[in-house]
Structure formats: structure tokens, C-alpha cells
C-alpha positions in Angstrom: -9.2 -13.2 -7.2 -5.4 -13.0 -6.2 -4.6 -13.4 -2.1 -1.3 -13.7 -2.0 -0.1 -12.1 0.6 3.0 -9.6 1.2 6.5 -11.0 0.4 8.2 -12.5 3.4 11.1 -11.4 4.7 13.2 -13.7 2.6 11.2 -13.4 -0.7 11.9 -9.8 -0.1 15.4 -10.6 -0.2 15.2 -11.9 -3.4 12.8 -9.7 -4.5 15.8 -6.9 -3.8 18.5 -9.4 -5.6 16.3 -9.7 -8.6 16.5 -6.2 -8.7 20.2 -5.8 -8.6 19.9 -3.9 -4.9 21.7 -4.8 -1.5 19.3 -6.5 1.2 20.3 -3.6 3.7 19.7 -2.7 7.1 17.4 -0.3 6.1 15.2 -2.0 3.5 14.9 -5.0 5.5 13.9 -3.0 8.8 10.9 -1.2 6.0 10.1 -4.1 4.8 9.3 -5.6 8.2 7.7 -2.4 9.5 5.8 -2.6 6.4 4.5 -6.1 7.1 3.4 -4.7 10.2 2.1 -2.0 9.0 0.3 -3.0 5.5 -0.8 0.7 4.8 1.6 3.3 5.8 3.1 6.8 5.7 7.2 6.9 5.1 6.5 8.6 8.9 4.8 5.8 9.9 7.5 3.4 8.9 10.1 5.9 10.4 8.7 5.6 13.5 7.6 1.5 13.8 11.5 1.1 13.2 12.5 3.6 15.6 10.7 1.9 17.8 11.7 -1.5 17.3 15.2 -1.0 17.4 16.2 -2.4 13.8 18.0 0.5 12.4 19.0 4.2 12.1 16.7 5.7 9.6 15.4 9.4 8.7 11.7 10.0 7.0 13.8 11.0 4.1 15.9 8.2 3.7 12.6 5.6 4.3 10.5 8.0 1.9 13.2 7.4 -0.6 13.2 3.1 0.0 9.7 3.2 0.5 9.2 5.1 -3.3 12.2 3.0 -5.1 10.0 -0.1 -4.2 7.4 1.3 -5.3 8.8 1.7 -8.7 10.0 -1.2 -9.1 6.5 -2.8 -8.0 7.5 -4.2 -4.6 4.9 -2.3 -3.3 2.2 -0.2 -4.3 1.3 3.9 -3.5 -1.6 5.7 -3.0 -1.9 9.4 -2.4 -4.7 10.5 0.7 -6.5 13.6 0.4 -4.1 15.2 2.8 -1.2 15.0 0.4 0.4 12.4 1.8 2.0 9.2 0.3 0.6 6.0 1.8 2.4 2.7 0.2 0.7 -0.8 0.4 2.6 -3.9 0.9 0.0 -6.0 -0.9 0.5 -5.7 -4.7 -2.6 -7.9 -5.8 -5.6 -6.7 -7.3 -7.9 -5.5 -4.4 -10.3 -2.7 -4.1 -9.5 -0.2 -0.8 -11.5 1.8 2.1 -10.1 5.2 2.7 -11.4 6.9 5.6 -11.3 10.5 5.3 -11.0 11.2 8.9 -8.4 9.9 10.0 -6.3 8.8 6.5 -6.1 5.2 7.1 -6.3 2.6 4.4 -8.2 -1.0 4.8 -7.8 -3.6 2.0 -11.2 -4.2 0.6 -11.0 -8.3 -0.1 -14.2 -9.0 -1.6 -14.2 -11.6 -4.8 -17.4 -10.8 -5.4 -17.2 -7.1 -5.6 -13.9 -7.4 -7.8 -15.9 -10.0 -10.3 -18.2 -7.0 -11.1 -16.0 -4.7 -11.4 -13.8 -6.5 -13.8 -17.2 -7.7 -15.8 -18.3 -4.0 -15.9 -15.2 -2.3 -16.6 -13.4 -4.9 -18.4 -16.0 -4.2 -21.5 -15.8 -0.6 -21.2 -13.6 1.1 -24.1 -12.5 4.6 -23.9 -11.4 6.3 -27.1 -7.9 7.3 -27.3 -7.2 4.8 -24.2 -5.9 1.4 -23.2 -6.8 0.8 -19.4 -3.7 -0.6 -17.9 -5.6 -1.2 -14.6 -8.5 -0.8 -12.4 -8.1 0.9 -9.2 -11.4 1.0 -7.3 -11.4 3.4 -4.1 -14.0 3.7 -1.6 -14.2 6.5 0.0 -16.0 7.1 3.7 -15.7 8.8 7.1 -16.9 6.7 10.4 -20.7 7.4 11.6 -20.9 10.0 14.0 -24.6 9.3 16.0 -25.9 12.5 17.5 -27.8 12.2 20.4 -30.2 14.5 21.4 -30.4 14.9 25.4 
């Protein structure tokens, strides 16, 4: 299984040449909030860079970074079951923990488990199909113990 992590600042720079786009204020200051960040909201990039200092930005302008990289594979999206658009910084196969509660995503880095999957799915044929990917979500909520007093 891949571990490579998140492109650093300065393959991110070339990551964005390679692309044909301008290493600007802006995409840098996402990038690093995104390193920081590893699963996040364009509002929770807006407001890690707000608070750091490293640029102006608006949730629309960050959404709209945030979703070019995305589509050009820098990063990866996921939708949450609040309709919201979470983007991951880590582009290599992994499986992920949503929790329901509270819409946070948790990389789920587990060779074994992605063995398996590959091994049972990677057989699998589905008429009229070619599987591009696998993209294995787990979905939970955290325990709530009820005492009884």
C-alpha cells in the first residue's frame, strides 16, 4: 500500500507549474492550510488562513482553488452527508472513517484491510462496467454510554 504523504510546499509548487498555474498567494496559503488540515471544508481552509495571517481569501474564492485542484488530482473530494464538500490532501489509495456526528474525516491506513479489499473487489466484474477505482467509506457515529443513575 501507497504512504506517501501530501506534497510539500515546494512539490506543490511544481505540482502547480506542471499544470501551467501561478504558485499564488492564495494557493500556497490552501495548500499549507490544507497540510494542516488533511480533511477539510473550503470554510475550514478560509478560516486556518484567516487565522494565520497568509493571505486575503473568501470561502468562494478558496472553494474555487480548493475544487480546481481537485480536478486536476492535487487533491481528492468527498461529499458528507450534510452536503458539504470535504477535500483530502492525501491522494493515495486509503480507505476513510466518516463520522456522522460531527462530519470529520480520518484516513483509515490499514494494509491489511486494503489487501482484502483489492483481492475481493479486484475479481469482481460488473456487466456494462469498468471499475476505475475503489473507494471504501466507513461510516460511524462516536459511542454514547448511557448511564443509568
Amino acid at each position: 500500500m501507497q504512504t506517501q504523504k501530501c506534497p510539500t510546499l515546494e512539490e506543490f509548487k511544481q505540482l502547480l507549474k506542471k499544470h501551467s498555474l501561478k504558485a499564488t498567494p492564495q494557493r500556497l496559503a490552501v495548500h499549507e492550510a490544507m497540510i494542516v488540515l488533511g480533511h477539510a471544508s473550503a470554510d475550514m481552509v478560509t478560516e486556518e488562513i484567516l487565522a494565520q495571517g497568509k493571505a486575503k481569501v473568501t470561502v468562494a474564492s478558496v472553494y474555487n482553488i480548493l475544487t480546481q485542484l481537485a480536478m486536476l488530482g492535487v487533491y481528492h473530494h468527498r461529499l458528507s452527508s450534510n452536503n458539504k464538500m470535504y477535500f483530502d490532501v492525501n491522494t493515495f489509495y486509503h480507505a476513510h472513517f466518516y463520522d456522522k456526528e460531527n462530519h470529520t474525516f480520518k484516513d483509515v491506513l490499514d494494509d491489511d484491510l486494503a489487501a482484502a479489499i483489492h483481492t475481493l473487489l479486484g475479481r469482481k466484474r460488473f456487466k456494462g462496467y469498468k471499475v476505475e477505482s475503489i473507494d471504501i467509506q466507513i461510516v460511524g457515529r462516536p459511542n454514547r454510554k448511557k448511564y443509568m443513575v
